[in-house]
MARKE-341472 format. One record per residue (C-alpha): x, y, z; residue in one letter. Coordinates in steps of 0.02 Angstrom, whole numbers, plus 50000, padded with zeros to 5 digits. Layout:
! MARKE-341472
     u     v     w romi
     X     Y     Z    A
...
This chain:
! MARKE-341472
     u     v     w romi
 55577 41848 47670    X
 55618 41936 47489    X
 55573 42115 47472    X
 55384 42179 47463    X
 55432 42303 47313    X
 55408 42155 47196    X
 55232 42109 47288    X
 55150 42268 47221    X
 55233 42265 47060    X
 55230 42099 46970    X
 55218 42062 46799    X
 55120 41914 46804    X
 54978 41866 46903    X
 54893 41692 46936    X
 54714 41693 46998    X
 54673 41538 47100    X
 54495 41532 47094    X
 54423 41630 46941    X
 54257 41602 46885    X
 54147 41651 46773    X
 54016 41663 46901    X
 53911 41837 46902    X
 53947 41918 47094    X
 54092 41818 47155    X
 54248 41842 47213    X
 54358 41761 47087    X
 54266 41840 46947    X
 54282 42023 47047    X
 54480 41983 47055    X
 54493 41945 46876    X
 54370 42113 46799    X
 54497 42210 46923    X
 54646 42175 46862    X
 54596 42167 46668    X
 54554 42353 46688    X
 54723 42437 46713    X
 54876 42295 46774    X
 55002 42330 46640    X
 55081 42147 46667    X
 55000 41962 46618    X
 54825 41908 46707    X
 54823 41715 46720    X
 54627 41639 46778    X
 54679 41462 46866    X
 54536 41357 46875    X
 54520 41184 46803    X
 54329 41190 46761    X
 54360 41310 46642    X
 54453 41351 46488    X
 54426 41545 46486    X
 54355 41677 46615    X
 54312 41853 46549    X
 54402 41805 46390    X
 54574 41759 46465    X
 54640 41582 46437    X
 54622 41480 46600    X
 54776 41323 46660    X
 54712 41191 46773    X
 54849 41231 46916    X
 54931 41373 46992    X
 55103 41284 46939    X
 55067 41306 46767    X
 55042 41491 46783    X
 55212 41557 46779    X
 55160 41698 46895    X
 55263 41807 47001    X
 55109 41833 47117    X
 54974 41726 47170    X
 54811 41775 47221    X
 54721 41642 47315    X
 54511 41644 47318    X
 54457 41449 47338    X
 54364 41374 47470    X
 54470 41379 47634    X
 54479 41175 47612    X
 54604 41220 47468    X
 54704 41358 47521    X
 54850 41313 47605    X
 54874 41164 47466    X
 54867 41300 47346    X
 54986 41396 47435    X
 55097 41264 47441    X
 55090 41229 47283    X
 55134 41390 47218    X
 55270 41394 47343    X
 55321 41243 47247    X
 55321 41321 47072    X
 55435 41474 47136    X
 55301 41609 47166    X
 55359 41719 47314    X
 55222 41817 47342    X
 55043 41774 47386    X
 54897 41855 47421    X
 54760 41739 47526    X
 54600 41823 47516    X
 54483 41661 47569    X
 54415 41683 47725    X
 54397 41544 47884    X
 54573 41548 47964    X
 54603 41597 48142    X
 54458 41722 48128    X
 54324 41575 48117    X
 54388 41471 48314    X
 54505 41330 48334    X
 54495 41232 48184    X
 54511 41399 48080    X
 54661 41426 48185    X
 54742 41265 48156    X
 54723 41272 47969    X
 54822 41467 47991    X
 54949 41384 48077    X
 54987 41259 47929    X
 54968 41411 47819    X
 55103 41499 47909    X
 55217 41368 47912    X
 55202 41346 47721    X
 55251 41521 47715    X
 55397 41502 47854    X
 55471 41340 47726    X
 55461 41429 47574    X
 55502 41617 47644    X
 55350 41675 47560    X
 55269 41860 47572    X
 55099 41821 47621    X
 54962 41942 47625    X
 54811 41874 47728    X
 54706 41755 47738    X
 54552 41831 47752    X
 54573 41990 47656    X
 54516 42107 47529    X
 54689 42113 47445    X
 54810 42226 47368    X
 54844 42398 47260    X
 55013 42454 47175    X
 54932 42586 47065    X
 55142 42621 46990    X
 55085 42454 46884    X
 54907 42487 46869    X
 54876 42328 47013    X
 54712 42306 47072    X
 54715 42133 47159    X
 54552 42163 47252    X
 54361 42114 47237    X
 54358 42292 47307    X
 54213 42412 47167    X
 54319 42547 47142    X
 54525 42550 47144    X
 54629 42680 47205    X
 54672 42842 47109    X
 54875 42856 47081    X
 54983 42957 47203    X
 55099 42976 47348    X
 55019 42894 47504    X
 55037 42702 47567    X
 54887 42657 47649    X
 54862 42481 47752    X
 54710 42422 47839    X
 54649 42283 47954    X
 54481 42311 47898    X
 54452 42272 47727    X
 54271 42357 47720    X
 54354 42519 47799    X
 54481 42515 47613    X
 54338 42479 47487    X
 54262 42636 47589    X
 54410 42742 47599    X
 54429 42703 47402    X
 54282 42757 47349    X
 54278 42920 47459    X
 54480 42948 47385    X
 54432 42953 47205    X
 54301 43096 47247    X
 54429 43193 47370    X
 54579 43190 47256    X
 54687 43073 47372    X
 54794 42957 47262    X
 54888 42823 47329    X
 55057 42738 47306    X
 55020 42560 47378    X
 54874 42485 47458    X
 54860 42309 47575    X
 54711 42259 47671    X
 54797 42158 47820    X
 54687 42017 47846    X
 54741 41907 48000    X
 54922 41936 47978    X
 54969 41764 47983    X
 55154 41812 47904    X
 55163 42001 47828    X
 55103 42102 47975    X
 55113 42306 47971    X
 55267 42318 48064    X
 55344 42228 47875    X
 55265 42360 47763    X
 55308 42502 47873    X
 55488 42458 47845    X
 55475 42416 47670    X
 55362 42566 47604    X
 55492 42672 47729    X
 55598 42639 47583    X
 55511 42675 47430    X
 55533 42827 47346    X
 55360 42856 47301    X
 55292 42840 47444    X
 55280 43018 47529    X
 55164 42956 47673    X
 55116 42801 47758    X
 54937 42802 47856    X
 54846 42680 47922    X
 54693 42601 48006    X
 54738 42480 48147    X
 54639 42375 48280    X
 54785 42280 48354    X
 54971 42263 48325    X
 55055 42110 48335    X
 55230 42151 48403    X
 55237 42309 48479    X
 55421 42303 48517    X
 55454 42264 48348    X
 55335 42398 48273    X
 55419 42542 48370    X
 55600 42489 48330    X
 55539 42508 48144    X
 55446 42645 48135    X
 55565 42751 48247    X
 55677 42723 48089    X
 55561 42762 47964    X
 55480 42887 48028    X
 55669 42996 48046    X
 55620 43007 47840    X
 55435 42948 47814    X
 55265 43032 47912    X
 55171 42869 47962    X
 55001 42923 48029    X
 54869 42781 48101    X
 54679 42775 48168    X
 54706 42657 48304    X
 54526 42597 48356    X
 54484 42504 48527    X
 54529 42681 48634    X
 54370 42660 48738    X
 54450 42505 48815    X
 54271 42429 48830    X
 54305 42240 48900    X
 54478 42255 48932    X
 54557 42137 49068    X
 54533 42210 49234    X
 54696 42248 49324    X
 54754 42215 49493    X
 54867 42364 49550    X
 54823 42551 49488    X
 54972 42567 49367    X
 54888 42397 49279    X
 54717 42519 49285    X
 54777 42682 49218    X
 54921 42614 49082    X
 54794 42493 49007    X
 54772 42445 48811    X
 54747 42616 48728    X
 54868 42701 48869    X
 54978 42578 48807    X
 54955 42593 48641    X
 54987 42792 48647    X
 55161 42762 48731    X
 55214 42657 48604    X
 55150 42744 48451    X
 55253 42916 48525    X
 55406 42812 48557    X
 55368 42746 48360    X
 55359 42949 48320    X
 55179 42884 48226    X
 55048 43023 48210    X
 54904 42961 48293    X
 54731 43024 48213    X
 54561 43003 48310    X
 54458 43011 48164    X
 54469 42967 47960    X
 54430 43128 47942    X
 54590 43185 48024    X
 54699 43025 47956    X
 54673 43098 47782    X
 54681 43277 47828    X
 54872 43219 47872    X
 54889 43149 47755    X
 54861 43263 47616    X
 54965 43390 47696    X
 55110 43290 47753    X
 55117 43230 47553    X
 55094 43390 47478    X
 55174 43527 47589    X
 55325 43528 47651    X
 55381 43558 47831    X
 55387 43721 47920    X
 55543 43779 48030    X
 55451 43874 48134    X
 55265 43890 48220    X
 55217 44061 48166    X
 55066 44051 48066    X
 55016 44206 47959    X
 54814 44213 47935    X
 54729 44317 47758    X
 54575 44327 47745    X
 54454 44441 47652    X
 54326 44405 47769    X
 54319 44433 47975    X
 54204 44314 48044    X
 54344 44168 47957    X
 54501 44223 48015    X
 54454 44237 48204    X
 54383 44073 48189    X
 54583 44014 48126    X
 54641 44119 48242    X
 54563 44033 48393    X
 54595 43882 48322    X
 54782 43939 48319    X
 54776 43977 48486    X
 54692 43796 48518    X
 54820 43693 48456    X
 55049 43689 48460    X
 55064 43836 48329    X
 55040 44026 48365    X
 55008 44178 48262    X
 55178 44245 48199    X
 55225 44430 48252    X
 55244 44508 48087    X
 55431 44617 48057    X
 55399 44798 48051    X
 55455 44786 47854    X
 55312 44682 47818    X
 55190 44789 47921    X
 55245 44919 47816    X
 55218 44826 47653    X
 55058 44791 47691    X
 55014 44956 47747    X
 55075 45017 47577    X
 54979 44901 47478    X
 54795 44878 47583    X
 54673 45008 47591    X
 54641 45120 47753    X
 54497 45006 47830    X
 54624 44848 47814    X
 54697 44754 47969    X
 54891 44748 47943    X
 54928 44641 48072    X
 54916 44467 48088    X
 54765 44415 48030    X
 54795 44513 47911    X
 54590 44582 47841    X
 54599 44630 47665    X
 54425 44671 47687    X
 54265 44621 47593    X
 54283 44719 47439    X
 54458 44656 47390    X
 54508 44589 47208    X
 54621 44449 47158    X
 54756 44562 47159    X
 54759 44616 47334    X
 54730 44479 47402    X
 54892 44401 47323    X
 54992 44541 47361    X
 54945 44516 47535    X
 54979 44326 47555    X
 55163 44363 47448    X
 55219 44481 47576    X
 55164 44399 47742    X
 55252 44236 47660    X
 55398 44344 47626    X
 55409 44379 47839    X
 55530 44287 47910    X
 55435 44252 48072    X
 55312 44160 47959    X
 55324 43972 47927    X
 55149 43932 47877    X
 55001 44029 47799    X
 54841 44001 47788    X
 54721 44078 47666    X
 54556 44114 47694    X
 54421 44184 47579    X
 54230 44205 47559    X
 54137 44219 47405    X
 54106 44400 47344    X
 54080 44467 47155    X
 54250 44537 47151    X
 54346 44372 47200    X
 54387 44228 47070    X
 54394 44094 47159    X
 54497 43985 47020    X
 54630 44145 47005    X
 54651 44134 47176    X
 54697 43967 47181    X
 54820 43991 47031    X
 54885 44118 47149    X
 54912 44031 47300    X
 54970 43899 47206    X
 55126 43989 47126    X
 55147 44101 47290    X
 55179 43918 47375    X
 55293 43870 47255    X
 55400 44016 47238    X
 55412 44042 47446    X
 55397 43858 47459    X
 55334 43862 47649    X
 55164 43762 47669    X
 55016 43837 47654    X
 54811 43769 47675    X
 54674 43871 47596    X
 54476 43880 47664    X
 54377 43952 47503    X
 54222 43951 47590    X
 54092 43920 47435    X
 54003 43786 47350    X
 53994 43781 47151    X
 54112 43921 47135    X
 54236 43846 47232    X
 54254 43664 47138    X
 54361 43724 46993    X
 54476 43806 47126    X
 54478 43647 47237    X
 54546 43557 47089    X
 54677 43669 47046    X
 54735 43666 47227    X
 54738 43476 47227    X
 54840 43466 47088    X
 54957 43593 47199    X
 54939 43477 47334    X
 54885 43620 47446    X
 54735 43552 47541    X
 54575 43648 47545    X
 54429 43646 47673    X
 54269 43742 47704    X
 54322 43729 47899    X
 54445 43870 47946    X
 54499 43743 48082    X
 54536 43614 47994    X
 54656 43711 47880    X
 54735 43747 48027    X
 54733 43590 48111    X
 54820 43531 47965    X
 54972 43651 47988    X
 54975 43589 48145    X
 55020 43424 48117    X
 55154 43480 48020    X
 55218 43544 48166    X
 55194 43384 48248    X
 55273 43288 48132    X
 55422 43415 48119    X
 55450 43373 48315    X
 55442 43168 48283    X
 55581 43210 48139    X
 55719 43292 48248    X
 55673 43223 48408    X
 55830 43155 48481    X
 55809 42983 48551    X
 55932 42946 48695    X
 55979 42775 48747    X
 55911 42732 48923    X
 55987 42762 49065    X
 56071 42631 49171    X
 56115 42602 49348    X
 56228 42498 49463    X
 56096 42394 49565    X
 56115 42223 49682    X
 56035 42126 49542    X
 56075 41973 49647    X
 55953 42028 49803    X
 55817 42074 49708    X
 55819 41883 49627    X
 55811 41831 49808    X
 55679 41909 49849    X
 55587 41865 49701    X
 55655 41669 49736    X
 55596 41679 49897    X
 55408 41747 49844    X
 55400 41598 49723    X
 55446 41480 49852    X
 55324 41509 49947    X
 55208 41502 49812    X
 55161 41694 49802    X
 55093 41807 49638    X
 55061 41957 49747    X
 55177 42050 49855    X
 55166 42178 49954    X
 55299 42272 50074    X
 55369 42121 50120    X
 55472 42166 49961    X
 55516 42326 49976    X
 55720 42248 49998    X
 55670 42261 49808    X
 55683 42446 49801    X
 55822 42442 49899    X
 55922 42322 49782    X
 55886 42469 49645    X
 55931 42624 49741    X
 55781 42684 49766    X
 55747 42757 49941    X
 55612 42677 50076    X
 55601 42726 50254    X
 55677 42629 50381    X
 55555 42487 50424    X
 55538 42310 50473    X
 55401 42160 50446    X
 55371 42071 50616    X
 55251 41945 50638    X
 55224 41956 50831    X
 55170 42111 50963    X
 55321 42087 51048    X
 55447 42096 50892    X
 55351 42254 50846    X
 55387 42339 50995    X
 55568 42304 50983    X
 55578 42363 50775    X
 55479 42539 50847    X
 55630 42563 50976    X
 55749 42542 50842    X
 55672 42660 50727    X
 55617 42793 50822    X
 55432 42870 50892    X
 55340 42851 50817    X
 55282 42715 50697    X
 55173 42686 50557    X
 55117 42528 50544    X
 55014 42427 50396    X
 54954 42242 50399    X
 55051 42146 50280    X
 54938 42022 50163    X
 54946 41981 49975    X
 54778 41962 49987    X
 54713 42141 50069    X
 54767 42259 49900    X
 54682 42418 49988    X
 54738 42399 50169    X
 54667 42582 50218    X
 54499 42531 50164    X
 54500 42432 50314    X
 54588 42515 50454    X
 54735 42380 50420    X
 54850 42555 50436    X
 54893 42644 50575    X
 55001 42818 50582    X
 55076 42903 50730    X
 55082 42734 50842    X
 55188 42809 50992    X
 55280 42652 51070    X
 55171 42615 51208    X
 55030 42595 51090    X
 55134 42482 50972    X
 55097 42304 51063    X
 54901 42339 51059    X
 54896 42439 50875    X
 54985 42258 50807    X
 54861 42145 50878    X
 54705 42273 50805    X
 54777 42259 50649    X
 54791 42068 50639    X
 54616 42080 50717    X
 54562 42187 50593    X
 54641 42072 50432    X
 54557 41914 50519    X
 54366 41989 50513    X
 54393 42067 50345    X
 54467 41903 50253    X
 54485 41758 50352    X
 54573 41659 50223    X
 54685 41788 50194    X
 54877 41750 50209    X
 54929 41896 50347    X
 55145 41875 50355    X
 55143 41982 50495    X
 55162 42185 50521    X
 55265 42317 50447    X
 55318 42436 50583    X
 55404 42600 50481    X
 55481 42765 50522    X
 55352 42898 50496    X
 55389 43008 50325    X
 55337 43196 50339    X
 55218 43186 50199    X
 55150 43375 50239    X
 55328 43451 50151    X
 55297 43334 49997    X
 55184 43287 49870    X
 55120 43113 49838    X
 55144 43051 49679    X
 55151 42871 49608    X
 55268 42781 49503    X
 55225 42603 49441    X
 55252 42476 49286    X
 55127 42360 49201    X
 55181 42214 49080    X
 55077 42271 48915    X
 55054 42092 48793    X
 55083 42202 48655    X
 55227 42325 48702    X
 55321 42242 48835    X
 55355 42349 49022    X
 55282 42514 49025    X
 55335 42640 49168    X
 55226 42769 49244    X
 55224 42901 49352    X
 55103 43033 49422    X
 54987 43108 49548    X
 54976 42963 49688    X
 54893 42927 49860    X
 54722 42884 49895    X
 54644 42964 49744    X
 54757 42889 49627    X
 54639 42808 49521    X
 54507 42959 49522    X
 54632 43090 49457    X
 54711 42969 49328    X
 54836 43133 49296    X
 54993 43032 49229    X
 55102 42996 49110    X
 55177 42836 49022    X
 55325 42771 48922    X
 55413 42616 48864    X
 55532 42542 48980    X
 55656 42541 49006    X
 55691 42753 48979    X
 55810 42866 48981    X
 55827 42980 49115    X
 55796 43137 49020    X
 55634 43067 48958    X
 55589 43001 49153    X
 55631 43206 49183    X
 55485 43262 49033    X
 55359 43156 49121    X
 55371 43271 49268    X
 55341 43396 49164    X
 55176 43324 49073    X
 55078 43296 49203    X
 54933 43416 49251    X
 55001 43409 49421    X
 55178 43468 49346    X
 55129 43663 49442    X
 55139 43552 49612    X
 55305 43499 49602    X
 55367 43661 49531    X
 55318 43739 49711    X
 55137 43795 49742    X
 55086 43921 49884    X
 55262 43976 49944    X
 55331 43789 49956    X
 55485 43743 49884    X
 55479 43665 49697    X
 55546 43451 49740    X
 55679 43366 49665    X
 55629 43327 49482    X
 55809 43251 49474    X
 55781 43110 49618    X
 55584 43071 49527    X
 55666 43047 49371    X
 55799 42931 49458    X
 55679 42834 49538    X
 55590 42809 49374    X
 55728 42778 49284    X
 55786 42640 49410    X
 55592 42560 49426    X
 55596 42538 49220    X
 55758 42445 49240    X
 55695 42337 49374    X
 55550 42280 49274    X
 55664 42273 49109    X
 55776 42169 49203    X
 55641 42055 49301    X
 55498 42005 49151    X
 55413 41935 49286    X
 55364 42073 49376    X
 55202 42089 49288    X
 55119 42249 49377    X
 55207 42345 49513    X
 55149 42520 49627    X
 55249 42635 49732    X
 55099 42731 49804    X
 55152 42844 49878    X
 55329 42880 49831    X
 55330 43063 49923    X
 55436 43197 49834    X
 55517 43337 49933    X
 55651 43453 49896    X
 55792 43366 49959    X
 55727 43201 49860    X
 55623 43050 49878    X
 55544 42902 49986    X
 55445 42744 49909    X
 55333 42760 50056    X
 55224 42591 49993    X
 55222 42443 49853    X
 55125 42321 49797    X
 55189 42206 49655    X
 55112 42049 49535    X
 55223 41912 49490    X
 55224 41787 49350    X
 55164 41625 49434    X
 55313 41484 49420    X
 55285 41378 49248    X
C-alpha cells in the first residue's frame, strides 16, 4: 500500500460517473472540484462529450488520473476499479453505495472489491462514502454542499452526514482543516491507516475523529500509541450506551463490555476521548492553536465576579487547579489594581476597568511562574473594547507563549474580537467552563505525551498444566468451567486455598480430614453459574456434618437443574474473609481489542457496584498496581476503620499473572476470580468460573 500523502494531493482527477444531470452525485463531484482543485478535473462518462464544460473520455483508462473517484451504479464499480487499477491509478475513492452495508450479496460484491484492491495494492477510500478533502491542493472530492475551510486539523468520519454537518458548522466557527475522509465501510483504508499516515504530516497539528466501530483494535492502539507521542488524536466514539450488546456469561464479560472495552483501548492508544461534538472541536481548537502547559496552575482575570467563580468551580471540577500566585506577582498586582481589586487568584479587576488594566493584569499573572495556563474572562461594560482586548491577549500569548482561552461574554460587540482571537488560535467561548474545560484537556493530553509505557510484565508459570487442564475440559466436551479448574491458577502462581473436587459423601469426608475443620463446600456444575442463589454452598461444614452437607448439595443441584452436569463437590479450607476485602479480578475476550483484564470490588454485589477498572492484556505490573488505585473502592484497601491497608503488591501480581494466562490461552474467552480476598499478608482466588472456545 503506497503512501496516503499522494491521495489528498493529486494532480489529476478522473470522475467515473459525471453527469450532467441537475441533483446527482456525479454532477455534485464534478461542480466540487471545478471550484478550487488546483490540478486537472477529468468527467469519465461515455454518454457524454462534456459535463459542466470539461471535456469528457469514454473510460477511466483514458484519463491519465492519479486519483479516481468512483460514482456509477454498484453493478459497475468494482470493474471500474479494476480497471483503473489497470491503467496505474493508485488511489481510489468509491463513493457508490450497496456493498456490505446493503446484506449478503452487497457483501460479496465488497469482497471482490477488496481483493481488486489487495492485487493492485490500491488506497481505497470506501465504498459507500461521501469522499475526500485535502484543502493544501484546494481538493474537494465530495458531493458534500459546502467544503472545508483550510487549516491544521485532520478530521475522519464513519458517518458521512455527520462531515457534510461538521463542514458547514466549521466554516461559521473558524475551524480549518488539513485533510478530510469520510470512511465508508472500510473495505481496505480503515482509520487505523490514516492515523499513521496523517501522524506524519507536517500540517497536520491535530487528528479528531467520529467513530462507531473500529476494525482492529490491536492494530489501532499499536498506531496511535506512536502517533500520539507527537500528534493529539481526539475521537467521539458513539455506541457507549451499549443498547443490544451480546449478553455475557460471567460478570467480567458484563462489566468490560463494548464501550468498557472501547475506553481501555483508546487510553492504552493515549486518544482523547470526547462525549460530545461540542467537546471534539473544543479539543480540537485548543490542542491546534495553544501549545502545552508544564504545569496545572491556572491563573483566572476577570473584570467581572459572577464569571470567574463560575471558572473557578469549574477549575476545581476538573485535573487543573488554581495556581498560588508568588508573592512578587501579588505585589505587582497590588501596585497596578485599584484598592477594591482582588489580587489573588482570580484575580477581579473590577467592573470599571479599561483596556489597560486589564492587560496589565493578565501580563503579570502570565509572568508567575506557578502559572501555566490563563484564562481571561470579561463582560461587556462602556469602558472595555472588546476587539483591543483581544489584540491584547493575543500578543500577551505570544510573547509568554503559555496557552491561554478567553470568555468575552457579549453578542455583537464581541464578533470582531472572536475573529481576531481565531486568527490567534486562542479559542473563545461565552461559557466560562468551557474555556476551562479546554485547558484541561491540555493537561490531558500533556499526560498521554510523557506517559511512559512499560512492557508487560512476565512470569515463570507451568504452561504445560494449564494446557492439561484445558485438554482435559475439551475432552470432555466442556465451554464452561468452574472450580474444577482452579489447577489453572495454580499453574500461574496465583494462590487458592487448599481444596479438593470429590464426587462421593464418603471421599468428601476424607478431603475435610486432610484439610482441616472446617470446610466450605460448593456444588460443582458448568451449568449452575450462581451456585449461592441456590444453597449449592455451604460454609463452616464441621466434619461430622460433611457426609450429609454433600448429599444436600447434590440434592439441591438435582431439583434446581435436572439436566445439569454436577462433577461432584469441592470440599475447601475455609479463608478468613472478615480480615480481607473481596475484590474480583477477571478477563473477557473483546472482538475488537483482544483480552482485557479487570479487577475490582467483588463478591455477591459484584455486578451492582460495577466499581472497576480495565486494561489491555496482557499489562505490566506497574499498570496492574494503578488499577488499585482507580477504583472507588481504592480507600478499602488502603485500610479503613483501624484495619491494616492489603497487599497492593500481591493484587497487582495476581493481575499481572491472570492477563498472561489469557494472553497465553486465546481460548479462554471470559474468566472470574470472585472472590479473590486481599489481606495484608497477600492473596487467595477463593472462586472461578471460566468460558472456553468450543473445539473447531
Amino acid at each position: 500500500m503506497g503512501t496516503l500523502s499522494a491521495l489528498f494531493a493529486p494532480e489529476r482527477v478522473a470522475v467515473v460517473g459525471a453527469t450532467e444531470r441537475p441533483g446527482s452525485v456525479g454532477r455534485a463531484l464534478v461542480e466540487n472540484l471545478q471550484a478550487g482543485f488546483e490540478g486537472d478535473v477529468v468527467p469519465v462518462n461515455p454518454n457524454y462529450e462534456t459535463v459542466c464544460g470539461l471535456p469528457c473520455v469514454d473510460g477511466v483508462g483514458e484519463a491519465g488520473a492519479d486519483l479516481a473517484v468512483v460514482a456509477v451504479p454498484v453493478s459497475a464499480a468494482v470493474d471500474v476499479v479494476r480497471e483503473a487499477a489497470e491503467a496505474g491509478i493508485e488511489n481510489v475513492v468509491v463513493v457508490t453505495a450497496g456493498f456490505g452495508e446493503t446484506g449478503g450479496e452487497g457483501a460479496a460484491r465488497e469482497r471482490e472489491l477488496e481483493a481488486v484492491a489487495e492485487e493492485y495494492d490500491l488506497n481505497l477510500v470506501g465504498p459507500n462514502c461521501l469522499g475526500i478533502i485535502g484543502t493544501a491542493v484546494g481538493l474537494n472530492a465530495t458531493f458534500a454542499p459546502r467544503s472545508a475551510p483550510s487549516g491544521s486539523i485532520s478530521f475522519l468520519s464513519q458517518s458521512g452526514a455527520f462531515v457534510t454537518a461538521v463542514l458547514d458548522w466549521a466554516a461559521d466557527h473558524g475551524v480549518g482543516f488539513e485533510n478530510v475522509v469520510s470512511l465508508g465501510n472500510k473495505a481496505v483504508l480503515d482509520e487505523s491507516d490514516f492515523v499513521a499516515s496523517w501522524g506524519d504530516d507536517e500540517r497536520t497539528d491535530v487528528i479528531v475523529g467520529y467513530l462507531e466501530s473500529i476494525e482492529d483494535g490491536r492494530r489501532f492502539v499499536d498506531v496511535a500509541r506512536e502517533v500520539t507521542r507527537e500528534t493529539p488524536v481526539v475521537v467521539v466514539k458513539s455506541g457507549r450506551t451499549e443498547a443490544g450488546a451480546q449478553a455475557a456469561s460471567s460478570h467480567t464479560g458484563a462489566m468490560a463490555g463494548r464501550d468498557r472495552a472501547y475506553a481501555a483501548g483508546l487510553r492504552e492508544a493515549g486518544v482523547i476521548r470526547a462525549d460530545t461534538v461540542q467537546d471534539l472541536f473544543d479539543a480540537a481548537r485548543v490542542l491546534a492553536g495553544q501549545p502545552i502547559p508544564d504545569t496545572d496552575g491556572v491563573a483566572v482575570v476577570t473584570n467581572a465576579g459572577g464569571p470567574g467563580v463560575m471558572a473557578t468551580d469549574a477549575v476545581g471540577d476538573g485535573p487543573l487547579s488554581l495556581a498560588d500566585f508568588g508573592s512578587a506577582t501579588v505585589d505587582r498586582l497590588r501596585d497596578r489594581l485599584p484598592g477594591g481589586a482582588n489580587v489573588y487568584n482570580p484575580v477581579d479587576v473590577i467592573g470599571d476597568a479599561d483596556n489597560d488594566r486589564l492587560r496589565d493584569a493578565v501580563d503579570v499573572v502570565l509572568a508567575d511562574d506557578a502559572v501555566g495556563a490563563a484564562v481571561v474572562l470579561a463582560a461587556p461594560t462602556a469602558t472595555i473594547d472588546f476587539t483591543q482586548l483581544a489584540a491584547d491577549v493575543a500578543d500577551l500569548q505570544s510573547r509568554h507563549d503559555l496557552p491561554v482561552t478567553t470568555c468575552l461574554m457579549g453578542g455583537e460587540r464581541a464578533r470582531e474580537a472572536d475573529d481576531v482571537l481565531e486568527d490567534a488560535g486562542i479559542p473563545n467561548y461565552f461559557d466560562p467552563a468551557r474555556a476551562v474545560g479546554s485547558l484541561a484537556t491540555l493537561e490531558r493530553y500533556r499526560e498521554v505525551r510523557d506517559r511512559e509505557r512499560p512492557e508487560p510484565t512476565t512470569y515463570d508459570v507451568d504452561h504445560e498444566a494449564a494446557t492439561t487442564v484445558l485438554d482435559r475440559a475439551r475432552d470432555r466436551g466442556a465451554t464452561r468451567l468452574g472450580v474444577e479448574a482452579t489447577p489453572l491458577l495454580d499453574a500461574y502462581g496465583i494462590p487458592t486455598p487448599a481444596g479438593e473436587v470429590v464426587d462421593s459423601p464418603t471421599d468428601a469426608l476424607e478431603a475435610a480430614e486432610r484439610i482441616g475443620d472446617p470446610v466450605v463446600m460448593k456444588i460443582v456444575s458448568p451449568d449452575i453459574l450462581h451456585k449461592s442463589d441456590i444453597g449449592g454452598v455451604k460454609v463452616g461444614v464441621a466434619h461430622e456434618d460433611v457426609y450429609d452437607a454433600y448429599e444436600d448439595l447434590i440434592a439441591r443441584a438435582r431439583n434446581y437443574q435436572p439436566d445439569a452436569t454436577i462433577l461432584g463437590v469441592q470440599v475447601q479450607e475455609q479463608v478468613d474473609t472478615e480480615s480481607g476485602v473481596e475484590t474480583i479480578v477477571g478477563t473477557n475476550r473483546d472482538p475488537q481489542f483482544g483480552p482485557l483484564v479487570l479487577f475490582g470490588l467483588g463478591g455477591v454485589f459484584v455486578e451492582v457496584m460495577e466499581d472497576t477498572a480495565v486494561r489491555l492484556a496482557p499489562v505490566a505490573e506497574t499498570e496492574a498496581l494503578a488499577m488499585t488505585e482507580e477504583i472507588r473502592a481504592s480507600p478499602l484497601l488502603s485500610g479503613a476503620r483501624g484495619r491494616d491497608p492489603v497487599d497492593r503488591e500481591a493484587v497487582a501480581e495476581t493481575v499481572g499473572r491472570l492477563s498472561q494466562l489469557v494472553t497465553d490461552f486465546p481460548e479462554i474467552l471470559e474468566l472470574d476470580v470472585n472472590p479473590l480476598i486481599v489481606r495484608p499478608d497477600g492473596v487467595e482466588a477463593v472462586d472461578l468460573r471460566l468460558t472456553i472456545e468450543p473445539e473447531p
